[in-house]
Structure formats: C-alpha cells, structure tokens
ZATI-656548 format. One record per residue (C-alpha): residue number from 1; chain; z, y, x. Coordinates in pm, whole numbers, plus 50000, padded with zeros to 5 digits. Example, Ala and Ser with C-alpha at 12.3 -4.5 7.8 and 13.67 -1.06 7.14 Angstrom:
<semars>
<semar k="1" c="A" pz="50780" py="49550" px="51230"/>
<semar k="2" c="A" pz="50714" py="49894" px="51367"/>
</semars>
This chain:
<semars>
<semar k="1" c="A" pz="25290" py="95363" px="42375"/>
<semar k="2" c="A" pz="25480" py="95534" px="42075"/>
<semar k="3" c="A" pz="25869" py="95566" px="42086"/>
<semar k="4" c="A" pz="25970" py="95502" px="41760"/>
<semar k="5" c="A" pz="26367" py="95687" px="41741"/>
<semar k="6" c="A" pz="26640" py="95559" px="41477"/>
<semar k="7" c="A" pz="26806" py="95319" px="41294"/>
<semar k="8" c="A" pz="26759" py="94989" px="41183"/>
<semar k="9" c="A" pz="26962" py="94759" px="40928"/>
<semar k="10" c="A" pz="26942" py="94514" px="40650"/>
<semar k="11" c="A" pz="26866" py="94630" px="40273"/>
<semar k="12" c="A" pz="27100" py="94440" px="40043"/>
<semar k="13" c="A" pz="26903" py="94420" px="39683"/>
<semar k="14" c="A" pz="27130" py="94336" px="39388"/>
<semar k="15" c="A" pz="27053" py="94173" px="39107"/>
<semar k="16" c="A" pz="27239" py="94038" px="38867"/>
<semar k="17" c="A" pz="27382" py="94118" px="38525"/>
<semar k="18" c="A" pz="27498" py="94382" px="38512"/>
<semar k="19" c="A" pz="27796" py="94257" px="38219"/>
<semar k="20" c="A" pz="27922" py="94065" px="38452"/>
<semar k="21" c="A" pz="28138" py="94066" px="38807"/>
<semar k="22" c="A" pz="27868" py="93785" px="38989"/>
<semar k="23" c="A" pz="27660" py="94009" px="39187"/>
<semar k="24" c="A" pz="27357" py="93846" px="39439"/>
<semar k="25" c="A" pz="27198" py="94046" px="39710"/>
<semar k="26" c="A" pz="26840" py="93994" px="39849"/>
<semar k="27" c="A" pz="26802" py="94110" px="40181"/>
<semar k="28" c="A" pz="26530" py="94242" px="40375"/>
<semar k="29" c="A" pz="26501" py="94441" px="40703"/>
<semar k="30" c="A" pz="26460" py="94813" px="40725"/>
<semar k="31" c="A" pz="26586" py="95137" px="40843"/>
<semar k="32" c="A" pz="26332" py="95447" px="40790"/>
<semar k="33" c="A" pz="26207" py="95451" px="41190"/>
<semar k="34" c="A" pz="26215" py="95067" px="41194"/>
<semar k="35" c="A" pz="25977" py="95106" px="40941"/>
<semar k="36" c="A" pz="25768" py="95319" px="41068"/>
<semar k="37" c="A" pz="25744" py="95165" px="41407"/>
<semar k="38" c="A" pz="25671" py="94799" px="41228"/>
<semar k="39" c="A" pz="25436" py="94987" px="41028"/>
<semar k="40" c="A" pz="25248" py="95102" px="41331"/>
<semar k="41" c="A" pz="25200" py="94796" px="41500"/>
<semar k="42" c="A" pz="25090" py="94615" px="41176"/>
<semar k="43" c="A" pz="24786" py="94883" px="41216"/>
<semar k="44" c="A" pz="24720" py="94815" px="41583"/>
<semar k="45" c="A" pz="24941" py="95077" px="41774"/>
<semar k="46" c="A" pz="25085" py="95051" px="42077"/>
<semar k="47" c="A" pz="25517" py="95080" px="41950"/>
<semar k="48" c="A" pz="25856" py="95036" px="42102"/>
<semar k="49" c="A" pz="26174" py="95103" px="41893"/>
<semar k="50" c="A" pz="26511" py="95281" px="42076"/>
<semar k="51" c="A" pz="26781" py="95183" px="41888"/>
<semar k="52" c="A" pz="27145" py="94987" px="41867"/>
<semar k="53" c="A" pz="27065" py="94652" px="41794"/>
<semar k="54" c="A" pz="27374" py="94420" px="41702"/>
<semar k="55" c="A" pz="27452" py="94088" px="41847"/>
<semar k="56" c="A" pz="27544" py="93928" px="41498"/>
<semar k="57" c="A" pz="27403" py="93709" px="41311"/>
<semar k="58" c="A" pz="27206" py="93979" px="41178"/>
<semar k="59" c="A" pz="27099" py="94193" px="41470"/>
<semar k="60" c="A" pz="26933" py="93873" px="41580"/>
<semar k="61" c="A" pz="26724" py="93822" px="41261"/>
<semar k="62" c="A" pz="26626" py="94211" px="41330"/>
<semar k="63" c="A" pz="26545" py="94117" px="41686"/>
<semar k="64" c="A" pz="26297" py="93839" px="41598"/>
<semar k="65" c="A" pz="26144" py="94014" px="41305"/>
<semar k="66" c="A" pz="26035" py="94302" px="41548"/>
<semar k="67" c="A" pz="25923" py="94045" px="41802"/>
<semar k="68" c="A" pz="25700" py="93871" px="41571"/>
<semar k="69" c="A" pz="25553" py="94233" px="41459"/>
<semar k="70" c="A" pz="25498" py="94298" px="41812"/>
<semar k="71" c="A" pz="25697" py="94584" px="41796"/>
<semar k="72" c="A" pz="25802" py="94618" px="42162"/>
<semar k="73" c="A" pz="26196" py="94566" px="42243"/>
<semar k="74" c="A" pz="26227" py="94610" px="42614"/>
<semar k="75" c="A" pz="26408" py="94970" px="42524"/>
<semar k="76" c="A" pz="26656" py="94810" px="42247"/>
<semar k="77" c="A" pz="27048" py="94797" px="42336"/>
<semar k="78" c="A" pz="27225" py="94534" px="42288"/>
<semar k="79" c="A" pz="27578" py="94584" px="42117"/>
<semar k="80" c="A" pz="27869" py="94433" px="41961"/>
<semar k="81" c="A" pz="27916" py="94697" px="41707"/>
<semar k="82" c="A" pz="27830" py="94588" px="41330"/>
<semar k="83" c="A" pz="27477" py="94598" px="41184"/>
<semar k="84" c="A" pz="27474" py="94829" px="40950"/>
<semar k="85" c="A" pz="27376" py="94743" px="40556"/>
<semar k="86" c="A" pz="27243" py="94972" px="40291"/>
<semar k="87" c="A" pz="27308" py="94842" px="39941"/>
<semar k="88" c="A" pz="26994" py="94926" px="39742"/>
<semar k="89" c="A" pz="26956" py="94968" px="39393"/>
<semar k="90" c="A" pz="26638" py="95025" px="39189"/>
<semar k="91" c="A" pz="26598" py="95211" px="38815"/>
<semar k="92" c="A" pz="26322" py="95122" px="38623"/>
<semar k="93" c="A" pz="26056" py="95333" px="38762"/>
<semar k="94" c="A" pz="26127" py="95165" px="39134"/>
<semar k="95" c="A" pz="26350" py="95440" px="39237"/>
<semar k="96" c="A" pz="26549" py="95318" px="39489"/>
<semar k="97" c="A" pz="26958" py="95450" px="39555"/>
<semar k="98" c="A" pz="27135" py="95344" px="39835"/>
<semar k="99" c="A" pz="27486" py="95305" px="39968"/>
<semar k="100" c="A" pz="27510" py="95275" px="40333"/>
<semar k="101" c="A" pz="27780" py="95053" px="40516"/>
<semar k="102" c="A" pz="27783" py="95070" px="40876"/>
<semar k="103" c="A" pz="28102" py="95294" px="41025"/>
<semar k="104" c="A" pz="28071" py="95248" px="41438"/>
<semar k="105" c="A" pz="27767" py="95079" px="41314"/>
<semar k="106" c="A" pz="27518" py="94947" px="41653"/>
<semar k="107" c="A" pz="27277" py="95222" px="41544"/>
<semar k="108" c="A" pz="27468" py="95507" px="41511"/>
<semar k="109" c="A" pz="27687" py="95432" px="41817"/>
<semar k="110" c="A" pz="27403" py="95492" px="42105"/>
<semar k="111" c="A" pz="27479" py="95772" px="42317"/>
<semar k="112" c="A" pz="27320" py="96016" px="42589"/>
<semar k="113" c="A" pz="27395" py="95746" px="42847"/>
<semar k="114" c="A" pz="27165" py="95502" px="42653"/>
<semar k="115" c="A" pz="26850" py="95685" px="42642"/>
<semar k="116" c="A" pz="26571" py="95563" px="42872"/>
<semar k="117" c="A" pz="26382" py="95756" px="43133"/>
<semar k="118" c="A" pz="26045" py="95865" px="42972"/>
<semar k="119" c="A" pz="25769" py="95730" px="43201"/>
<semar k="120" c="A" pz="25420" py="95756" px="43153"/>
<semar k="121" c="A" pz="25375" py="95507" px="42979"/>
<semar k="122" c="A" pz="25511" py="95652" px="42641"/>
<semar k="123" c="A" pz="25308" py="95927" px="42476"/>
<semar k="124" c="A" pz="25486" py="95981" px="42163"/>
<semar k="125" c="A" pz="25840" py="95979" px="41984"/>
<semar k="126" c="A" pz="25921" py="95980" px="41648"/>
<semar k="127" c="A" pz="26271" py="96044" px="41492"/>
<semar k="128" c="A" pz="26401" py="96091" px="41157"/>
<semar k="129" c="A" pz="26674" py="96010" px="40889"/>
<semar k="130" c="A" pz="27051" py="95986" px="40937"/>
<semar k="131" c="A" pz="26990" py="95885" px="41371"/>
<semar k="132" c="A" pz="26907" py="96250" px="41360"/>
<semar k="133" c="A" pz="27235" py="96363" px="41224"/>
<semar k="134" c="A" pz="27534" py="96129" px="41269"/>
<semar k="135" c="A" pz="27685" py="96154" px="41632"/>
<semar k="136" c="A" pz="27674" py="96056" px="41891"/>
<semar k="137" c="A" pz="27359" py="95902" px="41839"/>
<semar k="138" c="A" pz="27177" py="96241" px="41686"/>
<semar k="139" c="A" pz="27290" py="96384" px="42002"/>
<semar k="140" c="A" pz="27142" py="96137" px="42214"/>
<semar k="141" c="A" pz="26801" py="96201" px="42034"/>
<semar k="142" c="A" pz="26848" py="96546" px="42062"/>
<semar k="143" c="A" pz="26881" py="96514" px="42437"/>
<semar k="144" c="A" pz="26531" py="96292" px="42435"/>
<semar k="145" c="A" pz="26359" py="96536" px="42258"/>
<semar k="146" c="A" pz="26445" py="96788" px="42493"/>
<semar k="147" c="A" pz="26321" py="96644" px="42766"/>
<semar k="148" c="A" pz="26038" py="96490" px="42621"/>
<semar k="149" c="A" pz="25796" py="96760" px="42792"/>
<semar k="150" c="A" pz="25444" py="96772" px="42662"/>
<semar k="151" c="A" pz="25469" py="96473" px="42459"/>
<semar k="152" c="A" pz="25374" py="96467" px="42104"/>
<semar k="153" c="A" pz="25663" py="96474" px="41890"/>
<semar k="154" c="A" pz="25717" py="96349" px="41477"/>
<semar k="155" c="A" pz="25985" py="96426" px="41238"/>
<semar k="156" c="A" pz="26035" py="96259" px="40896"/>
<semar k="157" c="A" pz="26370" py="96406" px="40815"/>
<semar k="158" c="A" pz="26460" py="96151" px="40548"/>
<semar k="159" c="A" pz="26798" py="96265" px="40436"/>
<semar k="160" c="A" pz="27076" py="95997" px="40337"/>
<semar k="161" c="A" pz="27394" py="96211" px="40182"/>
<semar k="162" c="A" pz="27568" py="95923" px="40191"/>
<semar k="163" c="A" pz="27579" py="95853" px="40551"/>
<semar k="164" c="A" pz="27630" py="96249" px="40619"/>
<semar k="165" c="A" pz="27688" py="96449" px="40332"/>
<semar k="166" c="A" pz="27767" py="96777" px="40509"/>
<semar k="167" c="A" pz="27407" py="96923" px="40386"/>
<semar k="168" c="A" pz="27499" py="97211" px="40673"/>
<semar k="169" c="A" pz="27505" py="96973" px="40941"/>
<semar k="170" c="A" pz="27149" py="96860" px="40838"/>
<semar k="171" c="A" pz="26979" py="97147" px="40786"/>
<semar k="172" c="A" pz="27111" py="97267" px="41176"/>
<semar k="173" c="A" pz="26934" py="96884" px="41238"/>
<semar k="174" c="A" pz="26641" py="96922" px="41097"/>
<semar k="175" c="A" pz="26559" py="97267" px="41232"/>
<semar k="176" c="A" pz="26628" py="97212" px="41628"/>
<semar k="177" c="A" pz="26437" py="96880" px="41595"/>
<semar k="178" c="A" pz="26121" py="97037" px="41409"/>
<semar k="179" c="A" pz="26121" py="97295" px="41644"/>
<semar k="180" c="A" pz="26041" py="97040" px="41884"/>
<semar k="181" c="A" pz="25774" py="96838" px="41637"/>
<semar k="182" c="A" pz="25405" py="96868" px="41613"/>
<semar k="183" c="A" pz="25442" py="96698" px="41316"/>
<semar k="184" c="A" pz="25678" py="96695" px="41031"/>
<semar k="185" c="A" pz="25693" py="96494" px="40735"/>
<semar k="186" c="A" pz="25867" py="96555" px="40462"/>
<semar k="187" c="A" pz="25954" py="96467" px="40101"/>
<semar k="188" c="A" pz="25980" py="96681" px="39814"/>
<semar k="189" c="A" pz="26316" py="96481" px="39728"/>
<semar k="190" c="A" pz="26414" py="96560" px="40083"/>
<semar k="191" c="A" pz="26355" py="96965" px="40009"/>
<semar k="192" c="A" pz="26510" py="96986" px="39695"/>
<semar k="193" c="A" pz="26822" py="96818" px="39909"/>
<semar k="194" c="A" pz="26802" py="97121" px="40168"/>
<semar k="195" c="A" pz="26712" py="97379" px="39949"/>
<semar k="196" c="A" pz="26759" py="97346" px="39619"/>
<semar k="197" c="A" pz="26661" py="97652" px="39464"/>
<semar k="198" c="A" pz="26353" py="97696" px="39679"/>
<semar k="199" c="A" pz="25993" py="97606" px="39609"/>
<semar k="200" c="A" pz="25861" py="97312" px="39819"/>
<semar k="201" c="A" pz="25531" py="97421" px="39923"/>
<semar k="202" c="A" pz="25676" py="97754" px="40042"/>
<semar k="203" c="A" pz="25916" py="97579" px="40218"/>
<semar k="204" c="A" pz="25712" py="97379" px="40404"/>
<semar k="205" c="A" pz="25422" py="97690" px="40457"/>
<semar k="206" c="A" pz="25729" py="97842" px="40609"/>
<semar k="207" c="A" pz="25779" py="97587" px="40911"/>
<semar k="208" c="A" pz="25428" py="97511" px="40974"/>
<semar k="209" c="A" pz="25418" py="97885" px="41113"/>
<semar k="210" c="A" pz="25746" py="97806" px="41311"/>
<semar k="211" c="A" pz="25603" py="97542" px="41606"/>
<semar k="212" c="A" pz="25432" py="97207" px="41433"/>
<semar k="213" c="A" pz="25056" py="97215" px="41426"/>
<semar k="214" c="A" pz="25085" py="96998" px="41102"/>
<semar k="215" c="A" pz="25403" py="96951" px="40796"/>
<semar k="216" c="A" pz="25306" py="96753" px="40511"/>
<semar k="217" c="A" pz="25470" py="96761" px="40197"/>
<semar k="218" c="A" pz="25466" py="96419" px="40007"/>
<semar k="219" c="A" pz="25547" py="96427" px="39609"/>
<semar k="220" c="A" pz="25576" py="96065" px="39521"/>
<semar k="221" c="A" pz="25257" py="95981" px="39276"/>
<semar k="222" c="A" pz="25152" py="96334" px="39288"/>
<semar k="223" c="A" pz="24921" py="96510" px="39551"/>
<semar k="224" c="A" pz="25021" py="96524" px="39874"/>
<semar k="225" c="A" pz="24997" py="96842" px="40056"/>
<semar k="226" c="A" pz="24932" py="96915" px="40378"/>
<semar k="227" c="A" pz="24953" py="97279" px="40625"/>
<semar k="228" c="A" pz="24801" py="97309" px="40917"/>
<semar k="229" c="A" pz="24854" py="97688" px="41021"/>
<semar k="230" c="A" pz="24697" py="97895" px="40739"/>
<semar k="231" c="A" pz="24481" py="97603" px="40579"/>
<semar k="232" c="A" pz="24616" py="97410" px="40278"/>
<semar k="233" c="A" pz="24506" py="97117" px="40228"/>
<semar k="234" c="A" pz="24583" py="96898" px="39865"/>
<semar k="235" c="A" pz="24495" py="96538" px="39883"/>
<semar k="236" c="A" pz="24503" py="96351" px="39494"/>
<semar k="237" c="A" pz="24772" py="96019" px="39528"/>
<semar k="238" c="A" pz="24550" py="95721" px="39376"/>
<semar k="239" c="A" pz="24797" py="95545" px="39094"/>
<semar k="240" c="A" pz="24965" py="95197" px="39135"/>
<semar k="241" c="A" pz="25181" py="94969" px="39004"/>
<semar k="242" c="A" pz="25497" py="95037" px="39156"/>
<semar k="243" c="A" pz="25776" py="94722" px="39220"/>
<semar k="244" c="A" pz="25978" py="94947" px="39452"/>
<semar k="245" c="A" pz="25954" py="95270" px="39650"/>
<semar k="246" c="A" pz="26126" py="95166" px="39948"/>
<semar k="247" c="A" pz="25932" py="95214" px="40236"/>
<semar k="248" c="A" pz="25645" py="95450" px="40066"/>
<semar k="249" c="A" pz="25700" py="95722" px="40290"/>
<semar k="250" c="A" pz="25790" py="95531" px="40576"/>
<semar k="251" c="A" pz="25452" py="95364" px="40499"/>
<semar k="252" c="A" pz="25257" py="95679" px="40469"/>
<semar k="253" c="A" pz="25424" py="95821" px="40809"/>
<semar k="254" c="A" pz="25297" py="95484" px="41013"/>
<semar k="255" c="A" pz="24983" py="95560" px="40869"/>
<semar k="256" c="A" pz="24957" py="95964" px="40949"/>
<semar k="257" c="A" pz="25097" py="95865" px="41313"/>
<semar k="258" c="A" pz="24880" py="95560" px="41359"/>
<semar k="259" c="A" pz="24544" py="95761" px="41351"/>
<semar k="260" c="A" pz="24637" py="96067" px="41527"/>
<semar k="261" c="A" pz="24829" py="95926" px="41821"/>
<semar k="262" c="A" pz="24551" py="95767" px="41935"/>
<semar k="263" c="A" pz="24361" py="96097" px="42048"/>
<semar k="264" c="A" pz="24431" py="96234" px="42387"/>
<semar k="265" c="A" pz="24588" py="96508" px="42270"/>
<semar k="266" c="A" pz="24745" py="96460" px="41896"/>
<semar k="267" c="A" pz="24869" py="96790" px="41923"/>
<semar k="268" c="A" pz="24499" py="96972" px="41974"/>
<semar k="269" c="A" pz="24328" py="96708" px="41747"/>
<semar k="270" c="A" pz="24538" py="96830" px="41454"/>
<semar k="271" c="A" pz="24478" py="97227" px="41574"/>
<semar k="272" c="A" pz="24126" py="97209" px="41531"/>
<semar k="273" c="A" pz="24016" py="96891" px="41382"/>
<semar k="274" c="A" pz="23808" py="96977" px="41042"/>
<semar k="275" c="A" pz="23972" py="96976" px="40691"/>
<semar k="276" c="A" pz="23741" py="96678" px="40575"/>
<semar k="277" c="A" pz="23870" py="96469" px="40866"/>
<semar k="278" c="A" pz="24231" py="96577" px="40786"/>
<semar k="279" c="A" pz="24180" py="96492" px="40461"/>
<semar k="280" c="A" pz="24086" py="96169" px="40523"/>
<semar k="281" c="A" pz="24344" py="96092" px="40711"/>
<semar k="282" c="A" pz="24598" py="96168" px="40447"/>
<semar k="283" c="A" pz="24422" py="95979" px="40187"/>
<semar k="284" c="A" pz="24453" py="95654" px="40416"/>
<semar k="285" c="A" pz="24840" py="95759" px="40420"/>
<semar k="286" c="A" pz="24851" py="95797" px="40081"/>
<semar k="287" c="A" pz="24679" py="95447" px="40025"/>
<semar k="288" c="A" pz="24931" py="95290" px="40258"/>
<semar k="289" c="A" pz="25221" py="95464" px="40074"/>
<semar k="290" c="A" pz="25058" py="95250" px="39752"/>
<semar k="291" c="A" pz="25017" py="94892" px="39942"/>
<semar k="292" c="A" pz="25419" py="94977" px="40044"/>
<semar k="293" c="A" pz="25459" py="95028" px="39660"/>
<semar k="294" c="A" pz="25348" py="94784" px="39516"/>
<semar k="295" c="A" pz="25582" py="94491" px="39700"/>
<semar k="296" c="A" pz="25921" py="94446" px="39718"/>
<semar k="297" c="A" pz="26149" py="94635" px="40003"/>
<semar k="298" c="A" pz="26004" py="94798" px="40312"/>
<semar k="299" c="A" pz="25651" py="94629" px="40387"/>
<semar k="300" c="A" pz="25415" py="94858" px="40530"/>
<semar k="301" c="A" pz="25062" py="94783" px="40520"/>
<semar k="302" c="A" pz="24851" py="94580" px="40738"/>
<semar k="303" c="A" pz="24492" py="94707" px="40895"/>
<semar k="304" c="A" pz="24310" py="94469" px="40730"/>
<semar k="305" c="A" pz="24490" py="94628" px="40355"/>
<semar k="306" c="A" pz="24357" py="94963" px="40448"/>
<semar k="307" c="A" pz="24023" py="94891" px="40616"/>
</semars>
C-alpha cells in the first residue's frame, strides 16, 4: 500500500462577471496529495491518504469522494477544525491562481502525535506542497519520513506562497525532505519560485547527485525532463486542448508513482532500469498530465484513458 502525505480541501471556481459584485463558485475536491493518491487508485494502486479530515459539511463530502475512489481512509483523522478552501482562478490559457483559506485548517493542524505506526503493510509515502511546510503538520511529516526506513519515498514540492510565503522556510523544506526521496518531482514554475535566477535543468542535475535515484523536471506543454544519475533523459509533451491545468502535475505524479511502486524495489528499478523503459514511463505521465488537462478541476485519469 502507498501512503499518500498532505492536504486535502475544496477548490472554489469563480465565475461570474467580472463588472459586477455577484460572484458564483464551483467547487470541486482537491489538494495536490489528495490528488495524487485519487489518481493512483483510479489506475489500480493500492493508496491510503494521512491527512486532517474535517467533520463539516464539507470534510464529509471529501470523506465519501475518497471512499467511492477507493482511496483507503482507515489512517484519516477526524477533526473539528475548518476544511480548508482554495479560491481558484483561471486566465485564458487555463492557468490556474489560487488563494488559500484555511487558518487552523483540519489539514494543516495534524501533529507528531497523529502519525501512524508504519507496518508492513505500507511500502511507499509520498508528500508534497504546503503539508510539507506549514507547522505543525510539516513537522509531523518530517518525523514520518524519518522513520520511514527503507521505504521508497516521493516528493512533489508544489509550492503555494500564499499559504507560506517565507520562500526560506521552503527551500530548508524541500531540501531535508528530498534528501529523504527516491523520487522528486518538480515543476519548472516551482524552480523559478526557489531559485529564480538559476537554470532549471541545472538545478535539478544538481539534486539528482544529492540522494534520489530519479528528479524530473516537468515544463507544462514542453518536454519533460528526466535525471537519473548522469543520464538525461527528454521526453516530447503531446499537445491538447487545455480547459484547466489544475491537477496536471498532480496527474502526471499518480502516473510516474503508479508504475514504479509496483516493483519490489522502486528504488533499484529506477537505478538500473533502461532509458527506453524510463522513457516510457514518462510519456504515460505526460499523457495523464493531458487527460487531467483537458477537464475541468483536479480529475486524474482513469486506466482505461491511458491503456
């Protein structure tokens, strides 16, 4: 089973014109590692979500929506705190903005206390976006990881400046948690937020000699690119018609984790597998990134989409 680590809330939509004060909102679940743990179990994996789960009105629509994906929620906690909401608005290329709402928020508010014994029965985790860096929940993960002993380990950093802005704070985040990873994720947008003077695909050469056996750079509609020690591999993005990008790389990383963690050893597989087979693994990532595209909100793709 993979341990999917992070947050999970409604998107808020608007529409509306924009002359005028009326404002409506369509909402849809989501949260980067909801996502991707949703996303996994659409494609047949084994997935459980850790994460603060409100008892409001719409903590329980979250709570049956991961049910009926067969997302596993035996590891969930239960809370009175708020469900947090991310107003989301989209430009006319489908670029999404958000504005998070969610102070003491059930997902941020988990602590060391609420993280679960790690039994044999999970063989993964995967954390990423602001769960990794507002406390006392990126603490709590942060804890998990460290104990997580030989298990495979994936990091999509995901960066939301306005939940944290203190860019400091997540660069310190990103760097103990990818020390831990055997695979990190990451978006170009996500760089250019760390370092924004630097050159992505020296950035992300850089880390895949400090620990991960694989960090993958995704560029929106151009190639993706991939490092796995000194190979470099560059994998062409297929275009689409794009409603939204919300979700794409959340869609892309349920993809990546869906057909490695099924190996005995993710870690080896992506040490020595071939650069054809890598390759084609990224491709069906990218693919799924386009199915995610070309819908409304976060809705990764489903096996029968990509096979």
């Amino acid at each position: 089973m993979f341990l999917v680590c992070g947050e999970a809330l409604y998107d808020l939509f608007a529409s509306g014109d924009p002359d005028t004060p009326d404002i409506r909102f369509d909402g849809r679940i989501g949260g980067s590692p909801m996502n991707v743990a949703i996303g996994m179990a659409r494609l047949g994996l084994r997935t459980a979500l850790l994460t603060g789960i409100s008892t409001d009105m719409l903590g329980e629509r979250i709570l049956a929506a991961l049910t009926r994906e067969g997302v596993e929620t035996h590891l969930l906690r239960r809370t009175g705190r708020c469900t947090t909401l991310s107003l989301v608005g989209v430009d006319a290329a489908g670029h999404p903005s958000y504005a998070f709402y969610g102070a003491d928020s059930a997902d941020c508010g988990l602590t060391e206390a609420d993280m679960p014994l790690l039994d044999e029965t999970i063989t993964g985790l995967h954390f990423g976006s602001y769960a990794i860096a507002v406390a006392p929940v990126a603490d709590a993960f942060a804890a998990l990881a460290g104990r997580a002993g030989g298990r495979f380990i994936s990091l999509d950093p995901n960066i939301r400046l306005t939940v944290e802005p203190d860019l400091d704070i997540w660069r310190q985040r990103v760097d103990a948690m990818r020390a831990r990873a055997a695979l990190v994720k990451v978006s170009d947008e996500d760089i250019a937020l760390l370092y924004p003077d630097a050159d992505p695909v020296a950035v992300v050469t850089a880390w895949a000699q400090d620990g991960p056996a694989m960090v993958v750079l995704t560029r929106g509609a151009e190639e993706v690119v991939a490092i796995c020690g000194d190979t470099q591999i560059r994998v062409p993005v297929a275009p689409v018609e794009v409603v939204d990008t919300v979700g794409a790389g959340d869609a892309f990383q349920a993809s990546l984790l869906a057909s490695i963690a099924i190996k005995d050893d993710p870690r080896a597989f992506l040490q020595t597998a071939d650069t054809g087979t890598l390759r084609a693994i990224l491709a069906r990532a990218a693919r799924a990134a386009g199915i995610a595209c070309s819908r409304r909100g976060a809705d990764p793709a489903r096996l029968e989409e990509l096979d």
